[in-house]
N, CA, C and O atoms as a GROMACS GRO file, in nm:
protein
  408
    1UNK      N    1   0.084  -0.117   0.000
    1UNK     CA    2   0.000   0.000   0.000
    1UNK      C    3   0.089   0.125   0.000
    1UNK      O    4   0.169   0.124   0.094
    2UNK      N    5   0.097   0.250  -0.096
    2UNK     CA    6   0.137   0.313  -0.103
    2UNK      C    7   0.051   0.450  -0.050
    2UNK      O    8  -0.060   0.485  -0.089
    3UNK      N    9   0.149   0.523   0.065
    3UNK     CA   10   0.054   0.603   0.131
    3UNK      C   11   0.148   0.752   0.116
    3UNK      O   12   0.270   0.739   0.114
    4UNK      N   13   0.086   0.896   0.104
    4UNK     CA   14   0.126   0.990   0.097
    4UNK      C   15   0.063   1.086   0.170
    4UNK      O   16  -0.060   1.082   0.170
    5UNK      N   17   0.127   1.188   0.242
    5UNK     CA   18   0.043   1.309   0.299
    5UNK      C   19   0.147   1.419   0.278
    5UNK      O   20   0.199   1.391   0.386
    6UNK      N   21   0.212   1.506   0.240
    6UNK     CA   22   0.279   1.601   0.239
    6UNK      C   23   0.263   1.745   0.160
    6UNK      O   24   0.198   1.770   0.058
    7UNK      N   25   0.362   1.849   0.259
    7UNK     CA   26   0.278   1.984   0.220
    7UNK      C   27   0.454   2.015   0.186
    7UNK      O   28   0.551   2.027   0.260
    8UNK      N   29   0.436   2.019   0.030
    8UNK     CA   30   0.537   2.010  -0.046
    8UNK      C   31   0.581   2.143  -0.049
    8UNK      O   32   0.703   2.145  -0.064
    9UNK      N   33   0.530   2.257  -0.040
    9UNK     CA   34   0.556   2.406   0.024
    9UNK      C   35   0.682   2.387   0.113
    9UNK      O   36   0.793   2.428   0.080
   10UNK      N   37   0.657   2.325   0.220
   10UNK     CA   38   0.792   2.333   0.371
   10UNK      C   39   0.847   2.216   0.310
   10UNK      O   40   0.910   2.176   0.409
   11UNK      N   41   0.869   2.137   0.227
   11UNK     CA   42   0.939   2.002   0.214
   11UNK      C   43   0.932   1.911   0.307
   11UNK      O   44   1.038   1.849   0.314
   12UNK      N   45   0.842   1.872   0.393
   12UNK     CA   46   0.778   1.763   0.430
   12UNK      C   47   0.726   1.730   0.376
   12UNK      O   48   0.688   1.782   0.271
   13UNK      N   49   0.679   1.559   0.445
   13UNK     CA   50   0.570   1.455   0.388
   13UNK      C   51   0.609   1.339   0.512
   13UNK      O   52   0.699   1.333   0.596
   14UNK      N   53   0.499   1.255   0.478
   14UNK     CA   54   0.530   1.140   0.536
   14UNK      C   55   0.467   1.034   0.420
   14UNK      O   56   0.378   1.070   0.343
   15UNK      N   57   0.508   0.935   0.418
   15UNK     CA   58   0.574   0.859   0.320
   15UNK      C   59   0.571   0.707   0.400
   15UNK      O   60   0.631   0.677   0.504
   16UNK      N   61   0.475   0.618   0.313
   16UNK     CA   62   0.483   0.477   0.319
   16UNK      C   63   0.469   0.424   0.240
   16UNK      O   64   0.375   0.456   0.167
   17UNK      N   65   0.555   0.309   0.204
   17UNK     CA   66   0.556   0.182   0.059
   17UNK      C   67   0.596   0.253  -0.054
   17UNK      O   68   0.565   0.199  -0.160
   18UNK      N   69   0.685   0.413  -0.064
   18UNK     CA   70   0.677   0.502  -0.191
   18UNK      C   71   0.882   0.420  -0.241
   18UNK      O   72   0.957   0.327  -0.209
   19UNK      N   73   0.878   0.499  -0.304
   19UNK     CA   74   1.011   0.434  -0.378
   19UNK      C   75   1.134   0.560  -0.315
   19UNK      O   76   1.246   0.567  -0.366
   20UNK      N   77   1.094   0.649  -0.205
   20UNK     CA   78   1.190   0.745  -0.123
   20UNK      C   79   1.187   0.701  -0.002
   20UNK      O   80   1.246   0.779   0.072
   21UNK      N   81   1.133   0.584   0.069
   21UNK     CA   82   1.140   0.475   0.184
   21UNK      C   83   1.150   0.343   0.220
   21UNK      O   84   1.086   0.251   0.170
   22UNK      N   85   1.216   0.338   0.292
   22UNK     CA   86   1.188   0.159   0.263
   22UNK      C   87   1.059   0.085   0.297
   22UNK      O   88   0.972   0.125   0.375
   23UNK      N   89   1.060  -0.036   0.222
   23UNK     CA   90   0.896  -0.081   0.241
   23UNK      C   91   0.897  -0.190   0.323
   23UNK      O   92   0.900  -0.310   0.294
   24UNK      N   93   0.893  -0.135   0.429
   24UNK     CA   94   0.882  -0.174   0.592
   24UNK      C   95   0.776  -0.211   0.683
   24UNK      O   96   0.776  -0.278   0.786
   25UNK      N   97   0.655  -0.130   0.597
   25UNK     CA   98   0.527  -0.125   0.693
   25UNK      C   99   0.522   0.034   0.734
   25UNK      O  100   0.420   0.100   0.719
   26UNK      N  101   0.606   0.072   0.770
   26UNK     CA  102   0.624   0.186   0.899
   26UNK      C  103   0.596   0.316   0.800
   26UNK      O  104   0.635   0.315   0.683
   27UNK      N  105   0.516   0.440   0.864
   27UNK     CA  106   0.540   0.602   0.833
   27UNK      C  107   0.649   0.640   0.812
   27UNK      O  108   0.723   0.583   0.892
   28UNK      N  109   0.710   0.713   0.741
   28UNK     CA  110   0.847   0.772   0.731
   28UNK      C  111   0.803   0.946   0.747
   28UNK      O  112   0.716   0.997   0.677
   29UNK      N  113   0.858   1.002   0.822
   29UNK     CA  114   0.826   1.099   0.810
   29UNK      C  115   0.963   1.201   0.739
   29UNK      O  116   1.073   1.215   0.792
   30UNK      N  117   0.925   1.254   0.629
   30UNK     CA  118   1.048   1.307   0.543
   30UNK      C  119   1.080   1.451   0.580
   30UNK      O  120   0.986   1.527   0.558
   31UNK      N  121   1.196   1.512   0.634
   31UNK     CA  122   1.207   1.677   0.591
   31UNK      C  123   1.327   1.687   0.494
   31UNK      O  124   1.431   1.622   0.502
   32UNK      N  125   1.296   1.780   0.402
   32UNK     CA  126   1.356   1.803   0.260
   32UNK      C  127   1.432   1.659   0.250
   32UNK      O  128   1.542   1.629   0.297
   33UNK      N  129   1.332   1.572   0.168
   33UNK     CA  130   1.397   1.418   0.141
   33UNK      C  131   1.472   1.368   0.222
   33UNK      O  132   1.544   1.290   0.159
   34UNK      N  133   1.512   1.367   0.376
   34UNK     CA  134   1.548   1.272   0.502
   34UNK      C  135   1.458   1.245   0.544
   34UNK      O  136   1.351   1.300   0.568
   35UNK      N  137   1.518   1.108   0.560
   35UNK     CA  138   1.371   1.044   0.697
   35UNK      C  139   1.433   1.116   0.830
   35UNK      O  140   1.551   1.149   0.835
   36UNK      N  141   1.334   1.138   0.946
   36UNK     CA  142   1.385   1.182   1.050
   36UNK      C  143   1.278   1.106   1.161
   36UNK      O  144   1.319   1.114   1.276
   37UNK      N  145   1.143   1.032   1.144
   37UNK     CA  146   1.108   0.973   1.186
   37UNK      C  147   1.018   0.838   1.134
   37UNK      O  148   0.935   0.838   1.043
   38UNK      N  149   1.060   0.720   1.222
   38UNK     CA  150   1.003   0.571   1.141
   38UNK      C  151   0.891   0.530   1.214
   38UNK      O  152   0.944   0.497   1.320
   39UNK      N  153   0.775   0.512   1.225
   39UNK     CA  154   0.729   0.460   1.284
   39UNK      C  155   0.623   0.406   1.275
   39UNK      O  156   0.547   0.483   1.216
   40UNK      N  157   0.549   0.266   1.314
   40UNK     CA  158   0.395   0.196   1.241
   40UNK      C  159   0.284   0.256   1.294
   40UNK      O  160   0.173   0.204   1.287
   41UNK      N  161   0.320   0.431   1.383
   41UNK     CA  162   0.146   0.474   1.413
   41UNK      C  163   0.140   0.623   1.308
   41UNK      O  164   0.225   0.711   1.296
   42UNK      N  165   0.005   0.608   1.242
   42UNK     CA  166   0.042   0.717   1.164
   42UNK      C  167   0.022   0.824   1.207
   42UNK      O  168   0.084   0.928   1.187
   43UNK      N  169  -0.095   0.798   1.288
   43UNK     CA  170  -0.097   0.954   1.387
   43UNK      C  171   0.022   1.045   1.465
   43UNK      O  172   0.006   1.167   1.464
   44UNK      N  173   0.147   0.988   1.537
   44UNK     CA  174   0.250   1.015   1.496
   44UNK      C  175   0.319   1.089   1.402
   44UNK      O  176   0.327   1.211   1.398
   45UNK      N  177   0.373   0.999   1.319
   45UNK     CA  178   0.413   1.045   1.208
   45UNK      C  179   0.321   1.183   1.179
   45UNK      O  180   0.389   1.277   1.221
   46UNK      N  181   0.224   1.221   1.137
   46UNK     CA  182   0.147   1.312   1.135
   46UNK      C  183   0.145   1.419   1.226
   46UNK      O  184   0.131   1.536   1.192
   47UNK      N  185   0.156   1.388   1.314
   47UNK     CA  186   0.165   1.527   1.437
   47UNK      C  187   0.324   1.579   1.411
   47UNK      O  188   0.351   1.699   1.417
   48UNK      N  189   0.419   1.483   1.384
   48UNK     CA  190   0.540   1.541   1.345
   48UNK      C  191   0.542   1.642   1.262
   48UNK      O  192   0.593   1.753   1.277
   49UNK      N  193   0.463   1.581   1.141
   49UNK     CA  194   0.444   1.686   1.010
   49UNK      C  195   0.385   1.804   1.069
   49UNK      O  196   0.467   1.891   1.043
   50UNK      N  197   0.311   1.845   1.119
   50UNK     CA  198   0.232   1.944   1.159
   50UNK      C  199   0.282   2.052   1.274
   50UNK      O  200   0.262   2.173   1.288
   51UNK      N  201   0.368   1.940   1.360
   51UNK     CA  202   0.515   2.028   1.417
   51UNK      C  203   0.558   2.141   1.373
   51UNK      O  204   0.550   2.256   1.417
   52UNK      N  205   0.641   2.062   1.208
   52UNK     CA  206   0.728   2.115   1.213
   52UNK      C  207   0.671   2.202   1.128
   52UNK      O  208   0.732   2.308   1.118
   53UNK      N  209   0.537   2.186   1.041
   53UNK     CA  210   0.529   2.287   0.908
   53UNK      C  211   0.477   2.416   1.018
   53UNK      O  212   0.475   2.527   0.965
   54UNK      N  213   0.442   2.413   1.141
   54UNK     CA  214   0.391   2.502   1.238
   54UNK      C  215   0.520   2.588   1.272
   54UNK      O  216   0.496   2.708   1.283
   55UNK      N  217   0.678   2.544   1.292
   55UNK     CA  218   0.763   2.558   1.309
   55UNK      C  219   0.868   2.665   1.168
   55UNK      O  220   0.956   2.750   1.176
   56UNK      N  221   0.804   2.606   1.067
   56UNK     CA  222   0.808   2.666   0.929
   56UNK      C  223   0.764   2.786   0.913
   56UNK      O  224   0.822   2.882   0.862
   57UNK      N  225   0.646   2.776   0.964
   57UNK     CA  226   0.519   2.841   0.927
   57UNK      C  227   0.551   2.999   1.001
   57UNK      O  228   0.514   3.111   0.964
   58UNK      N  229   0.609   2.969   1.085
   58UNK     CA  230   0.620   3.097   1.209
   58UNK      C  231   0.729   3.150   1.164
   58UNK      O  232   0.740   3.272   1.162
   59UNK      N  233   0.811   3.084   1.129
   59UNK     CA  234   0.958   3.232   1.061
   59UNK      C  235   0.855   3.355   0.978
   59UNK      O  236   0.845   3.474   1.005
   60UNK      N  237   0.774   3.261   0.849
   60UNK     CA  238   0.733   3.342   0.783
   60UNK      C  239   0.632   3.448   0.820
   60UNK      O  240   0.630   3.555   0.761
   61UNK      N  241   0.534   3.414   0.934
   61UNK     CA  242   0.461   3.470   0.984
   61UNK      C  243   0.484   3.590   1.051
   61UNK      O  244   0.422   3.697   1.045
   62UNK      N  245   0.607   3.547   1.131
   62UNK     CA  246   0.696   3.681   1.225
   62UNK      C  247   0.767   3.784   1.084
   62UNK      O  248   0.809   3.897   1.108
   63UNK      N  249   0.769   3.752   1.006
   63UNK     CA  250   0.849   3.817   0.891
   63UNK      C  251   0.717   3.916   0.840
   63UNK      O  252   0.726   4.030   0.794
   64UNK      N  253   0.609   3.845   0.860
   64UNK     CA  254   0.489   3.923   0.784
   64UNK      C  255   0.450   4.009   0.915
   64UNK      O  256   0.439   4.127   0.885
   65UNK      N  257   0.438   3.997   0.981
   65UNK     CA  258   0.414   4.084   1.112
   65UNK      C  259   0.498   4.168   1.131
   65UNK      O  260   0.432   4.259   1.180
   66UNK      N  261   0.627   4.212   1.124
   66UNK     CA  262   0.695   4.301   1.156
   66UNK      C  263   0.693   4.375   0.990
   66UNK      O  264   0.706   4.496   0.969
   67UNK      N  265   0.678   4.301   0.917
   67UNK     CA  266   0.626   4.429   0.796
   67UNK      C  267   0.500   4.507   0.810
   67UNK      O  268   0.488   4.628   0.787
   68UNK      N  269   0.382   4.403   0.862
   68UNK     CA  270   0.285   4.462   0.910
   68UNK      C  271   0.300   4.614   0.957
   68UNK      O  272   0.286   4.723   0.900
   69UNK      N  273   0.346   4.563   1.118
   69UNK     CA  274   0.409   4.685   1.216
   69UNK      C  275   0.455   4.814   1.146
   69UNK      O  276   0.426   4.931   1.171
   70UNK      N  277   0.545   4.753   1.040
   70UNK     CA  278   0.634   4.931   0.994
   70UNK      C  279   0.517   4.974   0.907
   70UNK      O  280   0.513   5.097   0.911
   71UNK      N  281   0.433   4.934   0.840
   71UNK     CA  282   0.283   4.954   0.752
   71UNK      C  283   0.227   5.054   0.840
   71UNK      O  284   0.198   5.170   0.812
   72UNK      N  285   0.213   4.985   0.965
   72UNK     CA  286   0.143   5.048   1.088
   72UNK      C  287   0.185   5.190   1.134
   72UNK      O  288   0.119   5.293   1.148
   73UNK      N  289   0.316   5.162   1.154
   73UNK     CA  290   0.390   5.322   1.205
   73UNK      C  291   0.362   5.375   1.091
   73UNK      O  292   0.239   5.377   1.096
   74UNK      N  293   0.410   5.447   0.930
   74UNK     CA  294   0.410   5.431   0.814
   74UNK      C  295   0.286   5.563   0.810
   74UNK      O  296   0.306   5.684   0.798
   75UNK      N  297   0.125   5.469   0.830
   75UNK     CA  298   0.015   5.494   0.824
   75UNK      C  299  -0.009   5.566   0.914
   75UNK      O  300  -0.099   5.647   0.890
   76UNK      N  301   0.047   5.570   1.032
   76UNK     CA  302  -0.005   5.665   1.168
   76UNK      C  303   0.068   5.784   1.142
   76UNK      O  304   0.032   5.893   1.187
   77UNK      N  305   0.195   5.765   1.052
   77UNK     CA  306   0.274   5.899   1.084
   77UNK      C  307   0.191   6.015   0.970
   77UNK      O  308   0.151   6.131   0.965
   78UNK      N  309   0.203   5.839   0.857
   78UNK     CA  310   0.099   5.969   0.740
   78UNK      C  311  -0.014   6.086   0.812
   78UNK      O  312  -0.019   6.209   0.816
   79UNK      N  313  -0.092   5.982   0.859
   79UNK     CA  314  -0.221   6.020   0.888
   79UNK      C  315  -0.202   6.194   1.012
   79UNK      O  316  -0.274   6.294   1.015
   80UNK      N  317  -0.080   6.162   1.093
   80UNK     CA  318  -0.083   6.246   1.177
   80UNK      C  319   0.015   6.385   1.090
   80UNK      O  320   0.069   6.472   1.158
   81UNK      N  321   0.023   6.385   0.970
   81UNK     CA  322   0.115   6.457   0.905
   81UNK      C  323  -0.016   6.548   0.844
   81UNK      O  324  -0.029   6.670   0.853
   82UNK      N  325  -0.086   6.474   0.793
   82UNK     CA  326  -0.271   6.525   0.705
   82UNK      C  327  -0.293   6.556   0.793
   82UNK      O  328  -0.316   6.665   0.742
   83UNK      N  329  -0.322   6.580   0.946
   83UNK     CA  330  -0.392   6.644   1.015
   83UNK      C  331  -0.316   6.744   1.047
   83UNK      O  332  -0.387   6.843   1.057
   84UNK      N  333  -0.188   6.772   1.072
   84UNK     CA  334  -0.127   6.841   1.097
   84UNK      C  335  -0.166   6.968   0.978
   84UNK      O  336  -0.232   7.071   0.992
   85UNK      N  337  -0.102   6.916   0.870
   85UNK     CA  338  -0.121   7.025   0.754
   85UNK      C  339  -0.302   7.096   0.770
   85UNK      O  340  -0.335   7.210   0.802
   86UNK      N  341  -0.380   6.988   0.738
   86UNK     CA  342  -0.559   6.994   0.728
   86UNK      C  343  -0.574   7.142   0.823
   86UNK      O  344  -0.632   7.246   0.791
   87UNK      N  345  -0.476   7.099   0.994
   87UNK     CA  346  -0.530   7.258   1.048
   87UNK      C  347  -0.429   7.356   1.081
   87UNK      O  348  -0.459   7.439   1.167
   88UNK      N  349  -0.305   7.362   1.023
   88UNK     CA  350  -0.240   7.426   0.959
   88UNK      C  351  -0.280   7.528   0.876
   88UNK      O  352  -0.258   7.644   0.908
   89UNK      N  353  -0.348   7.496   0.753
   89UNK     CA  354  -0.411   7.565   0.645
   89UNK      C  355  -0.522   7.629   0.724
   89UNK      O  356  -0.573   7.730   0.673
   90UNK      N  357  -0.571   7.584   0.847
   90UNK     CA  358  -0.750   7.666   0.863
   90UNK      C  359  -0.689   7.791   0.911
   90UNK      O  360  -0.572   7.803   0.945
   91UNK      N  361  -0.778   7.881   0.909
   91UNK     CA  362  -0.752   8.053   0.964
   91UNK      C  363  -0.728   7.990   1.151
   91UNK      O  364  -0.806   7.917   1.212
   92UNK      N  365  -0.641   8.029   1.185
   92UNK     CA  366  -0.600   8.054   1.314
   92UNK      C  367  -0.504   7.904   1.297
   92UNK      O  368  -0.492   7.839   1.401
   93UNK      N  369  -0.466   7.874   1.226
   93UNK     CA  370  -0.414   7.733   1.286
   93UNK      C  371  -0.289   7.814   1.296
   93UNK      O  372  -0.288   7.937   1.294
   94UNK      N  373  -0.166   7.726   1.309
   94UNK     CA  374  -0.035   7.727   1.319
   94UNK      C  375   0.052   7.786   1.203
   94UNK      O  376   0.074   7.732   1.094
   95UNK      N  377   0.091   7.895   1.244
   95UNK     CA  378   0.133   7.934   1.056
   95UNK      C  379   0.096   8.054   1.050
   95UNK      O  380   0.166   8.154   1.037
   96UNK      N  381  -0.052   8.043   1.065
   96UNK     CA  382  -0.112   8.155   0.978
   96UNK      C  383  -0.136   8.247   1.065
   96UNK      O  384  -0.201   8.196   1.157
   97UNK      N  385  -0.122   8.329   1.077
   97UNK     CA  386  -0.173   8.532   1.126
   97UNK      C  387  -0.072   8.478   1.266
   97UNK      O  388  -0.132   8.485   1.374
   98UNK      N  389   0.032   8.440   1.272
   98UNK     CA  390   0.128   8.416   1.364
   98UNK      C  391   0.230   8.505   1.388
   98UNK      O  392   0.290   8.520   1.494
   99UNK      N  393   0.249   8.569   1.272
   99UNK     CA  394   0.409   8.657   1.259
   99UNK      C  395   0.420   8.726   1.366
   99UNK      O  396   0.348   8.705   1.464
  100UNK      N  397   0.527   8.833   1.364
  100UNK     CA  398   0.577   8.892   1.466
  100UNK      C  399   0.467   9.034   1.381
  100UNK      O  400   0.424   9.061   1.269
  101UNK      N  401   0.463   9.093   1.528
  101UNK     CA  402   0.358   9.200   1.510
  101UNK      C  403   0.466   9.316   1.545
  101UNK      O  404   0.511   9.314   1.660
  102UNK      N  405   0.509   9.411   1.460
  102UNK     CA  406   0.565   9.512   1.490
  102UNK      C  407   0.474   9.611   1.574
  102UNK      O  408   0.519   9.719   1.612
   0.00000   0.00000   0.00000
């Protein structure tokens, strides 16, 4: 019986009876084509996978979040720059009829 589950994105899989394991009976659980775990429960094997693509998963996530963040500052500074100017320009704001009064 040839069995497959893998999320070919992170280079895992787990792998039984395929021609990248031996045909043993047992789960192989693969990262980038090594076995790193053997074993005859598949649930196992499976929680491994899900480990590690969780483990994967979070570099990229923290990478998207701190781009997020500078988006964030970015947008607040804009926004507080338009308000600044917006009452700037109104009669009495900052700027205007300010000068020095001889």
């Amino acid at each position: 019986m040839v069995y497959v589950r893998a999320a070919s994105k992170y280079g895992l899989s787990v792998e039984k009876g395929t021609d990248r394991v031996p045909d043993d009976g047992k789960y192989h659980f693969l990262v980038d084509g090594e076995i790193v775990l053997s074993t005859t429960v598949e649930a196992l094997a499976l929680a491994e996978m899900e480990e590690a693509k969780a483990a994967r998963q979070a570099k990229g996530r923290e990478l998207l979040q701190r781009e997020m963040e500078a988006l964030d500052v970015s947008a607040f500074r804009a926004d507080s720059w338009d308000k600044k100017q917006s009452r700037d320009q109104r009669k009495g704001g900052r700027g205007v009829g300010r000068g020095r009064k001889r």
